[in-house]
C-alpha positions in Angstrom: 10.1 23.2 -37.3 8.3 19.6 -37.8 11.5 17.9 -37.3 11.7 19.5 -33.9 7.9 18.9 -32.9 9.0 15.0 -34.3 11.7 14.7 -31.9 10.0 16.6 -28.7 7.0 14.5 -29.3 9.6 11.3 -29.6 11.1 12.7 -25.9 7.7 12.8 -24.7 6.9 9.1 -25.5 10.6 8.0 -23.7 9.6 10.1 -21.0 6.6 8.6 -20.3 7.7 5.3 -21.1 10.6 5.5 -18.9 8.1 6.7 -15.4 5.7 3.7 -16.5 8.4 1.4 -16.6 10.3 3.0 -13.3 6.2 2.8 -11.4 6.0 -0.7 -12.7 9.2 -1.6 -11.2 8.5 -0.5 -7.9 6.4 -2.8 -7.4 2.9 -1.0 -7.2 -0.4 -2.5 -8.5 -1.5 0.2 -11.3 -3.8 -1.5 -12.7 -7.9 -2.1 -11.0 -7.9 -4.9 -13.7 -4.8 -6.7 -11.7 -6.8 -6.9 -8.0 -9.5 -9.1 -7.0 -12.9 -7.5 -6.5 -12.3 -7.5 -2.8 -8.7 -6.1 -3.3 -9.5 -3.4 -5.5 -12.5 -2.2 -2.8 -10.0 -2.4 -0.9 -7.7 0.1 -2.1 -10.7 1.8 -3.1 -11.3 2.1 0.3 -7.9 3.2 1.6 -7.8 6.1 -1.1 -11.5 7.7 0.0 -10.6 7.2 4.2 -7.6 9.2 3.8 -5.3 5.9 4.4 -3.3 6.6 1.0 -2.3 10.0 2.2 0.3 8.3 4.9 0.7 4.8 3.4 0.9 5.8 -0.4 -2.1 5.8 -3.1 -0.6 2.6 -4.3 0.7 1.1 -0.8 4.4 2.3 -0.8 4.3 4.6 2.1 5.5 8.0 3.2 4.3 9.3 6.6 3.1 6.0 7.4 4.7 2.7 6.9 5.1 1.1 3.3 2.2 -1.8 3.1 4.5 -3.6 0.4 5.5 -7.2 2.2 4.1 -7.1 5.2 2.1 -9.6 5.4 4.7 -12.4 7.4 7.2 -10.2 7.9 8.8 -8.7 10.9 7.7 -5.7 12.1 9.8 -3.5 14.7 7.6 -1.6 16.8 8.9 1.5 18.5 9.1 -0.3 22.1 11.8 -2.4 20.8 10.2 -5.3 20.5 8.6 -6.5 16.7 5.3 -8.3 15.9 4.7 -10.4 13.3 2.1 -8.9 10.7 -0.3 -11.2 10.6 -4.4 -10.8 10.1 -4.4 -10.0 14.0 -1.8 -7.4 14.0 -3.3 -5.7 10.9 -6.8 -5.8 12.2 -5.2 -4.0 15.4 -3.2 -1.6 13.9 -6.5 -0.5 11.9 -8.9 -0.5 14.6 -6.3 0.4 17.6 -3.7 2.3 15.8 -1.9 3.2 19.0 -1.8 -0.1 20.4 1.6 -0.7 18.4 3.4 1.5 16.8 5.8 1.0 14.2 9.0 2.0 14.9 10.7 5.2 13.3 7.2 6.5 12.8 5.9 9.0 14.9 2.9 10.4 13.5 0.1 8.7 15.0 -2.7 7.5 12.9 -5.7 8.5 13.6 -9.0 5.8 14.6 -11.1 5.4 11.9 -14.6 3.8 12.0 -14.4 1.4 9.5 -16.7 -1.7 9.3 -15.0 -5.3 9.6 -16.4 -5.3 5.8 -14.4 -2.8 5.1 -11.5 -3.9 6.8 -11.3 -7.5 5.1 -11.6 -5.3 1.9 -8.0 -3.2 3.2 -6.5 -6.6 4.1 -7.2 -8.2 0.9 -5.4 -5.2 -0.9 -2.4 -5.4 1.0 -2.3 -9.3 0.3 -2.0 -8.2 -3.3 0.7 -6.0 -2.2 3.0 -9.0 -0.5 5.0 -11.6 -2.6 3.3 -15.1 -3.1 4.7 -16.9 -0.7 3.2 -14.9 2.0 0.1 -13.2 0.7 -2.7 -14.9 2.2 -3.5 -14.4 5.7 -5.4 -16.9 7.3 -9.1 -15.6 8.9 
């Protein structure tokens, strides 16, 4: 019987080892201790206003479009035509989110009253959530 508990507890640790490492991989910030102050109010932020329920508690998406790399990048927008997300275009999409939708994504956020405060706080988390090269957005 304790050779059993042994090994079950031993399955346990790979287990949770294994979803860490899988987490870790995909690219998600885990840890508060990682982010800036204003990053981490920041996602603080997006996890009490009900943004993490469409874009992911850690910024990978569902309903709503992943906020991993889009800072720089390309963004198609259901029009046809693509933007590039920069500090204007996220500032938009918060305070307008109808203004441009992204395309394949149907659900329409909802306006939030926000404060620019607040809103610098969001944009600083999803810096954190683009690669180097391209994580700083010019304001």
């Amino acid at each position: 019987m304790a050779r059993y508990r042994a090994s079950s507890s031993r399955w346990s640790l790979v287990a949770a080892t294994t979803v860490s490492a899988l987490l870790s991989a995909c690219g998600g910030v885990t840890e508060s201790s990682d982010l800036s102050p204003a990053a981490a109010e920041g996602r603080a932020i997006m996890r009490s206003k009900g943004c993490a329920s469409c874009h992911g508690s850690d910024g990978g998406g569902g309903v709503g479009p992943a906020l991993f790399d889009v800072i720089g990048s390309t963004v198609p927008l259901a029009d046809g035509t693509s933007v590039t997300a920069d500090r204007d275009y996220l500032v938009e999409s918060i305070t307008e989110p109808s203004a441009k939708i992204v395309e394949g994504y149907t659900l329409p956020m909802p306006k939030t009253d926000l404060s620019s405060e607040e809103i610098d706080a969001i944009i600083a988390y999803i810096e954190v959530l683009s690669p180097p090269t391209t994580a700083t957005v010019a304001g």
